[in-house]
N, C-alpha and C positions, 0 to 999 in steps of 0.2 A: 352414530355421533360423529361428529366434522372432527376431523384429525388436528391438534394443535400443530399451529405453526413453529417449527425446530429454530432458532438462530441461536449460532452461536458466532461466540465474538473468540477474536485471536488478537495474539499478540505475543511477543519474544517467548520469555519465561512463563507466563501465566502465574505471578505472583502478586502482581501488580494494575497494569492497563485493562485486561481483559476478565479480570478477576473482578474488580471491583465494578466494570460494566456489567458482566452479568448481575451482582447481588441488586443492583443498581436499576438492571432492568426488571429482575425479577419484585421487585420491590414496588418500583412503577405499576407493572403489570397487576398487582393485587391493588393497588391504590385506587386504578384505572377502571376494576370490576375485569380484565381482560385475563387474567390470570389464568384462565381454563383454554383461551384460546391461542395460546402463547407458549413455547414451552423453549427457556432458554440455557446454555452453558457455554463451557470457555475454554480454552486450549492455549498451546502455545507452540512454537514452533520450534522453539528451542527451548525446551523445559524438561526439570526432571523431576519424572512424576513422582509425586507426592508430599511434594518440598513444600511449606503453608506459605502461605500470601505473606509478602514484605509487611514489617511492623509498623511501619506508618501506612502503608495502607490499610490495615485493619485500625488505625486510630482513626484515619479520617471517616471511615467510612463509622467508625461509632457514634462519630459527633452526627449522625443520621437517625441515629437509630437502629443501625443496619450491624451485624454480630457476623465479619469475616474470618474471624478464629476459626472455623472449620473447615474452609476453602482448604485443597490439597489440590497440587500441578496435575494438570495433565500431559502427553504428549500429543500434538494433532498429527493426525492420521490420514490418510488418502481416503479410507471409511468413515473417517469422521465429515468430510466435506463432503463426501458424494450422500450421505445421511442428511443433510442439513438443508433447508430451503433458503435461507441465506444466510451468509458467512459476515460479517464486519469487524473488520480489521482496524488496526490503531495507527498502522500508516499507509502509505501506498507502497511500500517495498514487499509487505508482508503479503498484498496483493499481488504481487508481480510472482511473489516465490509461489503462493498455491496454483496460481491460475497455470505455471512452468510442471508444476507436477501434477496435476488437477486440470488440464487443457477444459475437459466437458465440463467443469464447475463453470465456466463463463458466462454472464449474465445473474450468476445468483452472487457472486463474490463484492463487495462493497466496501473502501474506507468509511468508516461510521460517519465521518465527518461532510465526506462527498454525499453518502444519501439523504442526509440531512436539510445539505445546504444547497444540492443541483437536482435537477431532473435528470432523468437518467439518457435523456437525448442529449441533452449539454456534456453529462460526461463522457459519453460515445464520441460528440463531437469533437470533445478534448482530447480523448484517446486516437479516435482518428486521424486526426493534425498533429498530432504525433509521430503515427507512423508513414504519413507523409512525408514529413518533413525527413527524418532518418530515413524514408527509400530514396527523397530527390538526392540527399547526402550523397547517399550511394553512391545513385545513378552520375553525377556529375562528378566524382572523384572519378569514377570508373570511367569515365567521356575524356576527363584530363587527362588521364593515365595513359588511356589509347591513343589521344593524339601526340603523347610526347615521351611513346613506348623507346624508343631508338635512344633520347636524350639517356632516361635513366637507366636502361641496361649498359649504357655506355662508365655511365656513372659508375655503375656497380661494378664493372667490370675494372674498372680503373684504380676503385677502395681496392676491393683483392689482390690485383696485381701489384699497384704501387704503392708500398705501403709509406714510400716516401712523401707522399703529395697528399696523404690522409686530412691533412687540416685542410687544405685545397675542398677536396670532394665535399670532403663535410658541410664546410661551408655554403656548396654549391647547393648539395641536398636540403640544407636548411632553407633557403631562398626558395626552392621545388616545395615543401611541407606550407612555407608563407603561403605562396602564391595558391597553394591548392583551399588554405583556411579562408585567404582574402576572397575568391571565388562563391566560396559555400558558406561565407559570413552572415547576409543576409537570413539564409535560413537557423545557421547558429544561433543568430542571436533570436530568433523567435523559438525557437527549439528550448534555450533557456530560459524565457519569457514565459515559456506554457509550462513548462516543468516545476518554475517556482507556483507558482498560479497552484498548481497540483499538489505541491508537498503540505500547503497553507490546509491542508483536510490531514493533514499526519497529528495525530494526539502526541504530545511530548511522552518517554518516557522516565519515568521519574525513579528508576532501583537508583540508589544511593544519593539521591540528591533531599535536602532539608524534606520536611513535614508537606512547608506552603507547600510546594511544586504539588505533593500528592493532593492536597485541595483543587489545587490547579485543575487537575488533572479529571476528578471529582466531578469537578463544576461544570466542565466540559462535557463530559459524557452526560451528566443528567440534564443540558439543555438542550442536548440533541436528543435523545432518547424520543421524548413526545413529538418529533416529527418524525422519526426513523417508524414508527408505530403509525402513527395519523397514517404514512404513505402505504407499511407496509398491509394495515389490517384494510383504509380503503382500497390496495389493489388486491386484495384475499377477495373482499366484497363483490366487486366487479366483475372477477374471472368467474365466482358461482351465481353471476346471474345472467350469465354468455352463454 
């Protein structure tokens, strides 16, 4: 028999975002007939196990249908991703932390909202342009720096010894900090550009904020859910027929 497919969703606490995607997903998945081929649950990164799902989310998620009263936190684990066939996270920062402790998790780790709403080459592409962009960063701080090695160690030298002319240097070094920003501007402000572009896939989270938000929040994952399934059971399909 074909092994279900593992996803599990993360997020902070696992009281809340990640809590109510899985009942959320698992709910779908019997709705769907998929249910056999599917096999989901939910972590957090910062949670303490055992703590139940926030009280508004177990309201909203009643107005469903869906009975979260028995939800209990988990911790995620380095065995818990390397376990999983893919991961979907509630923001992209949640992504950045596993993928730092989880390096070989790469390519299965997903914002729910990115696989949703990209193909997984555009979000390559994104991350790509990324790390472009912060190596030109780099590279042209580090180009400035060498051609006007002499200028700032002069500088430094002059903060330490004279501490009388301090507002002097200072001053100098601010104008050195401009000039190095005004240089690498261009790429800054695309850097910014792509970043916000990127966070616009982070699920708000909603611990202490009103009821709506947790609807919010709700409504969100369950319009993503049948596309995050559409991609992931048609690319299950594909790979067993290669």
């Amino acid at each position: 028999m074909e092994r279900p497919m593992r996803v599990l969703f993360v997020c902070s606490g696992n009281t809340c975002r990640s809590s109510m995607a899985e009942a959320l997903a698992r709910c779908w998945a019997e709705k769907a007939g998929v249910a056999n081929r599917i096999r989901v649950a939910s972590a957090g990164m910062e949670a303490f196990p055992g703590e139940p799902a926030a009280a508004a989310a177990v309201a909203v998620l009643k107005e469903e249908g869906i009975d979260l009263s028995g939800h209990r936190a988990r911790l995620l684990t380095p065995e818990m991703v390397r376990e999983a066939d893919v991961i979907l996270t509630m923001t992209r920062r949640h992504k950045e932390k596993i993928l730092h402790q989880v390096p070989e998790a790469k390519g299965k780790v997903f914002v729910l909202k990115e696989l949703a709403e990209g193909s997984d080459r555009a979000v390559a592409d994104l991350e790509s342009r990324e790390a472009e962009l912060l190596a030109a960063i780099r590279r042209k701080e580090e180009m400035l720096s060498a051609r006007h090695r002499e200028e700032l160690e002069s500088l430094r030298r002059e903060r330490r010894e004279l501490l009388e002319r301090l507002e002097e240097v200072e001053s100098r070094l601010q104008e050195w900090r401009e000039y190095l920003e005004r240089e690498t501007q261009p790429e800054r402000e695309e850097l910014e550009e792509l970043r916000q572009r990127m966070e616009e896939w982070d699920i708000e989270d909603p611990i202490g904020q009103p009821v709506a938000v947790y609807r919010r929040v709700r409504e969100e994952i369950k319009e993503n859910l049948p596309r995050i399934f559409a991609r992931l059971l048609g690319e299950a399909e594909s790979d067993q027929g290669r």
